[in-house]
C-alpha positions in Angstrom: -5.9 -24.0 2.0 -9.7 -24.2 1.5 -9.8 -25.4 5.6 -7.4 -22.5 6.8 -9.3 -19.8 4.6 -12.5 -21.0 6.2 -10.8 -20.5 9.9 -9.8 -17.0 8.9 -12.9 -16.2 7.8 -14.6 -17.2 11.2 -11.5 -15.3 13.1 -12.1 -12.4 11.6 -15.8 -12.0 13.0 -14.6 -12.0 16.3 -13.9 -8.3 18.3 -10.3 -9.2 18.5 -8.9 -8.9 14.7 -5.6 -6.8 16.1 -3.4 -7.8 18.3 -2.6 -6.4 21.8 1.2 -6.3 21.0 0.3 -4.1 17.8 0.7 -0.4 19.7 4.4 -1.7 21.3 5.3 -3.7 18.1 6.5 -0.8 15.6 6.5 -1.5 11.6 8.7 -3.9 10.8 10.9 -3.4 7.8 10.1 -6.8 5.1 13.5 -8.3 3.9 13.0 -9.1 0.7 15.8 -11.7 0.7 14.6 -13.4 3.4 11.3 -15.8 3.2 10.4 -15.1 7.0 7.2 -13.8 7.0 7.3 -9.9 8.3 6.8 -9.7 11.8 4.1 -6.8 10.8 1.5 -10.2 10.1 1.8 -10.5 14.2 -0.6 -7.7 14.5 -3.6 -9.1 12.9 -3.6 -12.9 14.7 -6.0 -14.0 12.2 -4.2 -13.1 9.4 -0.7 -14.7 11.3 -2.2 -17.9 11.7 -3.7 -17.9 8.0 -0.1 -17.3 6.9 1.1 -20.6 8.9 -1.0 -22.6 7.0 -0.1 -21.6 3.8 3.3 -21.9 4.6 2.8 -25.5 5.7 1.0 -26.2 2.5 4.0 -25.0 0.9 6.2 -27.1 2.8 4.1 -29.9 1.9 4.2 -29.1 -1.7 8.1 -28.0 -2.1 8.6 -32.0 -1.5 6.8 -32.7 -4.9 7.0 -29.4 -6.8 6.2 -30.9 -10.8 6.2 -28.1 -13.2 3.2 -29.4 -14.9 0.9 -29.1 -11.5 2.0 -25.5 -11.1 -0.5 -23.5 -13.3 -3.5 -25.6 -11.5 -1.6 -25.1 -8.2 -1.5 -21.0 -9.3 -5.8 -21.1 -10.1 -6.6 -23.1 -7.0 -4.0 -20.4 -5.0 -5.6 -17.3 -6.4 -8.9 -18.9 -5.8 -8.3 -18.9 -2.1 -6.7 -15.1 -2.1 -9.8 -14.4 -3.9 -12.0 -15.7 -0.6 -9.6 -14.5 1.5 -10.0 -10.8 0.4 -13.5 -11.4 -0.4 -14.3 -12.2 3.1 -12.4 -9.6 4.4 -14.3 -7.1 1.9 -17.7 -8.7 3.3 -16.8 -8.4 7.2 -15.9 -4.9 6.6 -19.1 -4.2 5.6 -20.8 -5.3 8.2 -19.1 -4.0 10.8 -20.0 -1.6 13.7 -18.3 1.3 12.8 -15.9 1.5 15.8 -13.8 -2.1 13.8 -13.8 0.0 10.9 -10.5 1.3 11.3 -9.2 -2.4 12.0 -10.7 -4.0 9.0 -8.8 -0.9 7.0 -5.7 -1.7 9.0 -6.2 -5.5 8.0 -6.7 -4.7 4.6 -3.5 -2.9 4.4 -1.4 -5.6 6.2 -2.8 -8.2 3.4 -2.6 -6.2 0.5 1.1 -4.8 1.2 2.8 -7.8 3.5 0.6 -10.9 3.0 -0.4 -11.4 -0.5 2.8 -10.5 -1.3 4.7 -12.8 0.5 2.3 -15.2 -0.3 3.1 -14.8 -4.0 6.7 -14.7 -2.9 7.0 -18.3 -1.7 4.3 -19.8 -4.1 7.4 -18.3 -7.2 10.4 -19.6 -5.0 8.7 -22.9 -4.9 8.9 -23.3 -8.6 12.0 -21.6 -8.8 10.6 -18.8 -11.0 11.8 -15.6 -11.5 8.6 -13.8 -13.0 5.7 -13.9 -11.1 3.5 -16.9 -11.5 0.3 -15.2 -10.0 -1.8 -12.5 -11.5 -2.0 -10.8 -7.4 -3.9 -7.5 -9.1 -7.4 -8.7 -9.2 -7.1 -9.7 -5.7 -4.9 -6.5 -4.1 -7.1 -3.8 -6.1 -10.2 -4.2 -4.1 -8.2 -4.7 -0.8 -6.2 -1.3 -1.2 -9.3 0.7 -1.9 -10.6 -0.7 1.3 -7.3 0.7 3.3 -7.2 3.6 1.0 -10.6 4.8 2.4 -9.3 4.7 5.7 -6.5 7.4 4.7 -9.2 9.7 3.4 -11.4 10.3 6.0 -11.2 13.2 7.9 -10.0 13.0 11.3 
């Protein structure tokens, strides 16, 4: 996870953090019984390919799934969330105010699709029907970011 949260944290400093298919590619409505990822991650590349990885580590780990690993496994996981939104926090920052918009639209797609999901799988790996990750710390500071973005004038 480490490796792929490095990789999206280069991706994002590029100019293209949205896809080109995002204006013909309307919301798409997250099944909750499904574990697909929503299609909505196919707007932000970066973010897409980030959520690959994760799902290949958990692939990896459903094989081996111990109980006694998972609240390690659960630190180490919100460790990485924590750098993901962390980087994203830092990128928006710095950038030229015409990306703005797309960091805030970023923001948004990880705070209400990704970590979610995220959390999702990590919970149907160790078959658990209460959430095994505290996600508030990390989706606070993302949905003040995307918040912003609703709240400036036009």
């Amino acid at each position: 996870l480490g490796h792929a949260t490095e990789a999206f944290s280069e991706s994002i400093k590029t100019d293209s953090i949205l896809s080109a298919a995002k204006a013909q590619n309307p919301l798409m409505i997250e099944r909750r019984e499904s574990f697909a990822p929503n299609r909505v991650l196919l707007d932000v590349p970066p973010l897409a390919v980030l959520t690959n990885a994760y799902l290949h580590g958990f692939n990896e780990l459903r094989q081996c799934a111990i109980i006694t690993i998972r609240p390690k496994l659960a630190e180490i996981l919100m460790q990485e969330l924590q750098k993901v939104v962390d980087r994203i926090i830092a990128q928006k920052s710095i950038a030229r105010s015409a990306r703005q918009q797309d960091f805030a639209y970023l923001a948004e797609v990880a705070a209400r699709h990704f970590i979610p999901y995220i959390e999702r799988c990590f919970n149907h790996i160790f078959q658990s029907t209460s959430s095994l990750l505290d996600t508030s710390q990390v989706l606070d500071p993302l949905s003040e970011l995307f918040q912003e973005k609703h709240k400036q004038p036009r």
